[in-house]
N, C-alpha and C positions, 0 to 999 in steps of 0.2 A: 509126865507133867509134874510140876513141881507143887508142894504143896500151898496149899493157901489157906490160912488159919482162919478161924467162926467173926474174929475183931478184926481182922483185917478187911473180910467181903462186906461186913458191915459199912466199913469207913467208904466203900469204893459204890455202895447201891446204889445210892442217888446219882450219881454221876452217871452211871451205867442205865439206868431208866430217863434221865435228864427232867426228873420232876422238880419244880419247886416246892421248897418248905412250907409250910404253915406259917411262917414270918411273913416269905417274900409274899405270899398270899395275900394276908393285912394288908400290905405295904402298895400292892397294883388297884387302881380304883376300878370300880367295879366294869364300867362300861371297854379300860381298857384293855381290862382281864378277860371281859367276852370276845374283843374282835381277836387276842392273842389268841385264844383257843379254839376259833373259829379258823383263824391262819393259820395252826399248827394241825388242826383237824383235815382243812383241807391240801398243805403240804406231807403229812402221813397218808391221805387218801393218793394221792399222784405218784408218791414211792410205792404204795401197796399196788397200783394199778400196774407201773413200768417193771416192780419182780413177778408179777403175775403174767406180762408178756413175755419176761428172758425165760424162765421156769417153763412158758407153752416153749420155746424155741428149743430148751432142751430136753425137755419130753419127747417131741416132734422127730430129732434125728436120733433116736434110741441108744442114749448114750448110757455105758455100764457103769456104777460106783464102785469107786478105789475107797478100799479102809486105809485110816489114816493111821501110820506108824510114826512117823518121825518128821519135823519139820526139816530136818536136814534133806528130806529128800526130792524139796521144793530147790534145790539147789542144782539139781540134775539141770545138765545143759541140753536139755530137750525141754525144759519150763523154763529158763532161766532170760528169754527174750524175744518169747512168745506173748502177741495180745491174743485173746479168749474172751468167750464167753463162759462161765464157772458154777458151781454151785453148790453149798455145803450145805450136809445130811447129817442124817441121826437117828438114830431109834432106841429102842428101851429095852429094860429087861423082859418088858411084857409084851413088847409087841416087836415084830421082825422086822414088820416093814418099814421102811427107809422114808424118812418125811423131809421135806427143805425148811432147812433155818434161814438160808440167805441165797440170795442169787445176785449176779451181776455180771457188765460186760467193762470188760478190764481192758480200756479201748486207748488209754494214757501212760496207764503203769503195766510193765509187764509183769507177764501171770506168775509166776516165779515169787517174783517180790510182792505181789499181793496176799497170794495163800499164805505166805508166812507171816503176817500180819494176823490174820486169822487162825494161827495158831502159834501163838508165841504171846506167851501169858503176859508177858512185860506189854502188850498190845490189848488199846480198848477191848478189840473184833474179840483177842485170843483170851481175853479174861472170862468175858462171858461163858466162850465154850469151855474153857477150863473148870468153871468151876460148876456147870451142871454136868461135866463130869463128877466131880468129885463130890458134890451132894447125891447121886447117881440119879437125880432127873433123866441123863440120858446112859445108855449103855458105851455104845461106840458113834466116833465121828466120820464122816464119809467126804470124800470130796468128787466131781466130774470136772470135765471142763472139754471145750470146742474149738479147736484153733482158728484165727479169723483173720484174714488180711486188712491193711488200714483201709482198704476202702471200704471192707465188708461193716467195718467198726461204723464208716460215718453212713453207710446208708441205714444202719441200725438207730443213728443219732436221728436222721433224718425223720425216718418213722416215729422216734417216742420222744424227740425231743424238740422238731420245727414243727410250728404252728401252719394248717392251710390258709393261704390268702386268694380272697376270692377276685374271680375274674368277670370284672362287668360289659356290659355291652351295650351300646348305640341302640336309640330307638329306630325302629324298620325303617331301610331303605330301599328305593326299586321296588317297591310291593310288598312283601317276604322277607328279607333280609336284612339280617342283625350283622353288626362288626363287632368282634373284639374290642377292648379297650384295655393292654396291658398294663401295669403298674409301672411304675419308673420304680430306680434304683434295682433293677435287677444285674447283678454282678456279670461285668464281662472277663470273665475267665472260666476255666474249668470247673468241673464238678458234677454232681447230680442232682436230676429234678425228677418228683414225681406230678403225674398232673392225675386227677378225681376228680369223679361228678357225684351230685346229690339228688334224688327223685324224693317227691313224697307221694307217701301213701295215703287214697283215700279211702278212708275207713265208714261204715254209716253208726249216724249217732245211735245214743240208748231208743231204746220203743217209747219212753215218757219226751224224751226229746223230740221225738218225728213227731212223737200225738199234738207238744204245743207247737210246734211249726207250721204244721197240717190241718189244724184244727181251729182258723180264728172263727167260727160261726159263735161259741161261746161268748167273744166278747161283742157281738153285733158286726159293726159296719167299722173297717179297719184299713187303716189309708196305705197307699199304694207302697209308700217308704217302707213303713213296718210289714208287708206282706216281702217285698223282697228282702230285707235281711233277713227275714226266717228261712225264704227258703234257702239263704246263700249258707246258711246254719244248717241244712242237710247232711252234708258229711264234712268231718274234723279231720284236718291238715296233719296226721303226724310225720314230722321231720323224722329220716334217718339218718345214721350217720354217713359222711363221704365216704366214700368205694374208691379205690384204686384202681386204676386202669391201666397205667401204664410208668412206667421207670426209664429215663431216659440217662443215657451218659455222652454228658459236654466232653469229648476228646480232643477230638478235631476242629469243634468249632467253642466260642464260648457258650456258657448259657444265658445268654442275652441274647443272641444269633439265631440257638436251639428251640429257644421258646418264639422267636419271631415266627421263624419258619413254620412252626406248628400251627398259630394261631392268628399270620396272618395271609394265611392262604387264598388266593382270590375263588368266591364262590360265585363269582359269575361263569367259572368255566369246570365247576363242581361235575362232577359224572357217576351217577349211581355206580359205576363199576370199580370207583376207588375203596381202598380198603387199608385198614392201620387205625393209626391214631388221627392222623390226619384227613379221611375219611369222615371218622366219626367225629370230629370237629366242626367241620363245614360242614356236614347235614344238619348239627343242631343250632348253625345260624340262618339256616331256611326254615320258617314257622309260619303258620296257617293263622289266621285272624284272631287274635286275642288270646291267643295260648305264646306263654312266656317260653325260650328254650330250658334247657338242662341249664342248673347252676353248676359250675365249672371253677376246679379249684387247683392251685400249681405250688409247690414248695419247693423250696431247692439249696443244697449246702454243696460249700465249694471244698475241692480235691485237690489235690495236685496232681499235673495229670500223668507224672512217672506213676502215681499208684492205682490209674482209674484203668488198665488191663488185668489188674491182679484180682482174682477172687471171682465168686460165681454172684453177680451181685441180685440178678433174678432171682432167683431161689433162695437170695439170702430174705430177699424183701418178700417173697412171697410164702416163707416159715414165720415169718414175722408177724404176718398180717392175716394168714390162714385159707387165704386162697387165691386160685390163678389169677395173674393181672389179664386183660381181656386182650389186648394189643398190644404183648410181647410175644411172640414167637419162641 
């Protein structure tokens, strides 16, 4: 690496950390200096969360690090039009083991022409690692990486970058029986959808919370309202997050077609011996008196569909997320 003088890292820190001065400081009033930093707080929390998933994905399939010699070697025509999943290492004089500075899926630009951004000092990525080389923060650089098909790239997108949209449903009909109610605007062409449900857990309150629930003799004689919210204050509702159940790929039909078929299934001719996803669908628009079904949630990003044969996309989605989908096979 080439050298880089004490005046010169100096002129390039701030950029490299992307802090404002003590001027620009003065200069932001105060209220709009908090929502700034509250915005930036919480877009550093959503990058530190989505390296925190590609990092599980490449822990997951036990991939070995390459020390890094030479960025010319990013040029080899077995990187050079490759997309990937990547990830550059480091370790110190003092310690052997191998830590990650950055991770990412390089799902636009090929891996090739990425890594050499990250190491090629005339480059933001490569200045950085240049030059805690060269103050020896770190000893040596390390690079992995995971070859991924474009479709394996969007259902990666899919999981850390589309939002669940929830799926409502019709008050009981025939006795028992909820409908679906899907969204419009669901794209009719190719692609992938995942569909998830959410349960809550009920948990029982603290002992001082059961004692005043349990216990209106204290205050006398306590009307019938205030007796049932306490006791509807028994046990706390905690929300978990939505669970994955299943990955579907729009090939042959579109996903406006795919998602119809799944969820509007008639369960007037429902039969305990159906099984999948569509099973598990229609039982949970049969519910018993006053008990809500499963909330029920579907995302979905469009393919094209020469690419939606390529790649193991199960498996992709299910290193991603950490474990089995329940209704893939």
């Amino acid at each position: 690496m080439e050298d880089y003088s004490q005046e010169d890292w100096g002129n390039h820190s701030q950029d490299l950390h992307g802090y404002p001065t003590d001027q620009e400081l003065d200069e932001i009033p105060v209220t709009k200096r908090t929502l700034k930093i509250k915005q930036e707080s919480s877009e550093e929390a959503q990058k530190r969360d989505i390296m925190q998933n590609i990092v599980q994905i490449l822990e997951s399939v036990q991939l070995k690090w390459e020390l890094f010699q030479s960025w010319t070697d990013f040029s080899r025509l077995h990187l050079s039009n490759k997309l990937a999943i990547f990830g550059i290492g480091y370790n110190t004089r003092w310690k052997e083991d191998i830590r990650y500075h950055y991770a990412e899926i390089s799902s636009q630009v090929p891996l090739g022409k990425r890594l050499r951004e990250y190491f090629n000092s005339e480059k933001p990525e490569g200045r950085i690692i240049m030059t805690r080389v060269q103050k020896m923060n770190w000893k040596n650089v390390y690079y992995k990486f995971l070859e991924i098909t474009i479709s394996e790239a969007r259902c990666l997108e899919l999981h850390m970058e589309i939002d669940w949209i929830p799926i409502a449903h019709s008050k009981p009909t025939g006795g028992n029986v909820v409908q679906y109610l899907l969204p419009g605007g669901i794209p009719k062409s190719p692609g992938l959808y995942a569909i998830g449900y959410e349960e809550c857990i009920e948990r029982p309150l603290s002992p001082h919370m059961e004692q005043r629930s349990l216990d209106p003799g204290k205050e006398g004689r306590v009307d019938l309202e205030t007796l049932s919210a306490q006791t509807s204050l028994q046990v706390e509702i905690e929300p978990t997050r939505i669970t994955y159940c299943y990955l579907g790929i729009a090939e042959v039909r579109t996903l406006q077609q795919c998602l119809f078929l799944h969820f509007q299934a008639n369960t007037k001719t429902f039969s305990k011996d159906w099984v999948g996803i569509n099973g598990f669908l229609s039982q949970n628009c049969i519910v018993d008196p006053g008990v809500s079904p499963k909330s029920i949630y579907i995302k979905f990003v469009e393919v094209e569909r020469d690419f939606l044969s390529a790649g193991s996309l199960v498996e992709c989605l299910e290193k991603a997320i950490g474990y089995p989908l329940k209704f893939n096979n």
